[in-house]
N, C-alpha and C positions, 0 to 999 in steps of 0.2 A: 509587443506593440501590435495595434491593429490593423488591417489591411490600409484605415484611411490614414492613419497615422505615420505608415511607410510611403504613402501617396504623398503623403504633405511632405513628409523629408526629402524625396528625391526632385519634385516641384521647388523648392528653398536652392537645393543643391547643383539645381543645373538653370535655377533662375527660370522660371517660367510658368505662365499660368493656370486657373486651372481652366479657362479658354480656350488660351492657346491648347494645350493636352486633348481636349476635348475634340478642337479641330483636327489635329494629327491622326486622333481615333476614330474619326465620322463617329462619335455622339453627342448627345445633346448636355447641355453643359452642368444640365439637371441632375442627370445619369452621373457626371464622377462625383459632383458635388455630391449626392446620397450617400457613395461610396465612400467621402472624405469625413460623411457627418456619422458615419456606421447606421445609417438607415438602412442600408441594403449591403452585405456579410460577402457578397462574392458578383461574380459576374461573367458572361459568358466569353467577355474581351480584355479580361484580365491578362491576356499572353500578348495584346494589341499592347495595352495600358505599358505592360513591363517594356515594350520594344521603344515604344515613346518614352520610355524616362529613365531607359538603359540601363537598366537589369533586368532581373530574371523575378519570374512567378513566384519560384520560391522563397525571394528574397521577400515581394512584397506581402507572403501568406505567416512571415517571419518562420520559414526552412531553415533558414540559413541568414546569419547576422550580417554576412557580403555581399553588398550591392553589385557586383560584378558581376555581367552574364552568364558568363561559365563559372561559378561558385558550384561549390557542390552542396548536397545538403546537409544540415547538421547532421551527427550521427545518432542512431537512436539508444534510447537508455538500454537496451539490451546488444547494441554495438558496443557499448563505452564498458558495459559490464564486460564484457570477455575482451578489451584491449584490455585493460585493468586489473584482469582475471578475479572476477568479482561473482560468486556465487548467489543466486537467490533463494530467498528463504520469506515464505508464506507469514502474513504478518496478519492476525486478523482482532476484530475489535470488540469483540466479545471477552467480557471481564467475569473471570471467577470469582467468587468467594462472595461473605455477609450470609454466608450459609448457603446460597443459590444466588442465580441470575438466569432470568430469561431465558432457553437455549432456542426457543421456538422463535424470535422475532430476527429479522432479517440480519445476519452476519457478513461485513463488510469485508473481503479481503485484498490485499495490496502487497508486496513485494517488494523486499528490505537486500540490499545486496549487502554481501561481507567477504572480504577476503579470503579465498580459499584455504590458505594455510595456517590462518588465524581458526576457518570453522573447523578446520581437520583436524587442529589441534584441540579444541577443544570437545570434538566428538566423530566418533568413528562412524556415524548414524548418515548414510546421504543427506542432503539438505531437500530433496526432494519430500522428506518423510519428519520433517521440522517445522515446527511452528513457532512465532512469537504470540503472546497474549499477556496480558494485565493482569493483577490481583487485585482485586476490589475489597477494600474493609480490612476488618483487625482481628476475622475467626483463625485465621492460620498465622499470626503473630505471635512473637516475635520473628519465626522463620521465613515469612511472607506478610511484607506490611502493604498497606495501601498503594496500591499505583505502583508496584514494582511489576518487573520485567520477567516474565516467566518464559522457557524454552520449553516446551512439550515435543518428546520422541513420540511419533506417532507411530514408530516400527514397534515399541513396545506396548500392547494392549493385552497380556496375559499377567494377571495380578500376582505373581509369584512371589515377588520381591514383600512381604508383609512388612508393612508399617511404612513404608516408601509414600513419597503424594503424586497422588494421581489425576489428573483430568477427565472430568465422565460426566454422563446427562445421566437424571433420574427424570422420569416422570415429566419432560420436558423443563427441565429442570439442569442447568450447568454449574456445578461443583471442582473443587478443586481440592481436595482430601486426604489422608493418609486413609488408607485402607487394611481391614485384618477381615481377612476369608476364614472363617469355620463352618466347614460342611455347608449347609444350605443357609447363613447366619453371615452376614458382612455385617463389619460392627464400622461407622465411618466417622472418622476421629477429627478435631481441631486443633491447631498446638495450643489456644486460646483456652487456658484452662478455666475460662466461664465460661465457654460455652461446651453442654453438654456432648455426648457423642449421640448418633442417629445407629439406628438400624435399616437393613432392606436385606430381598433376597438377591440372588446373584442373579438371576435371571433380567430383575429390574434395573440393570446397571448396565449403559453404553459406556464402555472406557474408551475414552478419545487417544488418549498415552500418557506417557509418564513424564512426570517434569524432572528436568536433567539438570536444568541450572537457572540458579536466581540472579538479577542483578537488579540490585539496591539501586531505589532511587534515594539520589544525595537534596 
């Protein structure tokens, strides 16, 4: 709700107007009215405002859903994470596959909490050093289809593991691959058996890390 929108409720609730309010505050009746229509987002007697129509700042900046003066304020998403013991894990929106995608334009990232003993179990990797990201397209299909849900270990970025799929920029350029290293010869493979395999050298390859686990979208 909005600042004026918490005006208007507690005005309804204790029956009074926005005049009367006005008087209580020495402002002009101009000043809450803006504040009731969100012409004007804040105010320098919004602690006046709260004391007239008893509650608290917080209440009316919607902090906290309790009109009550002493309410406390909601808790924040990284309070509620560790009451709940909820790990976070880097979520970003930049989608591999179709061959490439863009790695050079602006990558958006956000933070996906998950139960710590649900991620431990399923990988021994911090979640510090974990990503979420999309597959885009049908080159790595059947084993990555469109819009599914990819984890990238990002503690792993030494291609040892051959034939495994990997995360990595070419050329500004984000890929999402199985990889085979020979000598100075990376040969970068699709499970999509129409579409051919690429070469590069090794030197042309940013591995971001290794994808650890899929999950299918239904």
């Amino acid at each position: 709700m909005t600042v004026g929108e918490r005006i208007l409720e507690r005005l309804h609730a204790l029956g009074m107007s926005q005049a009367e309010l006005a008087r209580r505050v020495s402002l002009a009746q101009t000043t809450i009215n803006n504040l009731v229509r969100g012409d004007a987002r804040s105010s320098s007697y919004l602690h006046k405002i709260a004391r007239a129509l008893e509650t608290s700042v917080d209440y009316l900046t919607s902090e906290t859903d309790d009109p009550a003066t002493d309410a406390p304020p909601a808790p924040t998403r990284e309070q509620m994470a560790q009451l709940l013991d909820l790990v976070p894990v880097a979520s970003i929106d930049l989608a591999y596959g179709m061959g490439a995608t863009f790695a050079d334009d602006p990558v958006n990232v956000d933070l996906m909490y998950f139960p710590s003993q649900w991620l431990e179990a399923l990988t021994s990797t911090p979640a510090a050093s974990l990503t979420w990201a999309r597959g885009r397209g049908d080159s790595m299909s059947p084993t990555i289809n469109d819009h599914d849900i990819v984890l990238i270990d990002r503690s792993d970025r030494s291609v040892r593991d051959q034939d495994a799929i990997w995360a990595f920029t070419i050329g500004g350029m984000a890929m999402m691959k199985r990889l085979r290293i020979r000598g100075d010869k990376v040969t970068i493979l699709s499970d999509n058996d129409k579409v051919p395999p690429d070469y590069a050298h090794p030197d042309e390859l940013n591995v971001v890390g290794k994808v650890s686990h899929i999950v299918r979208r239904t």
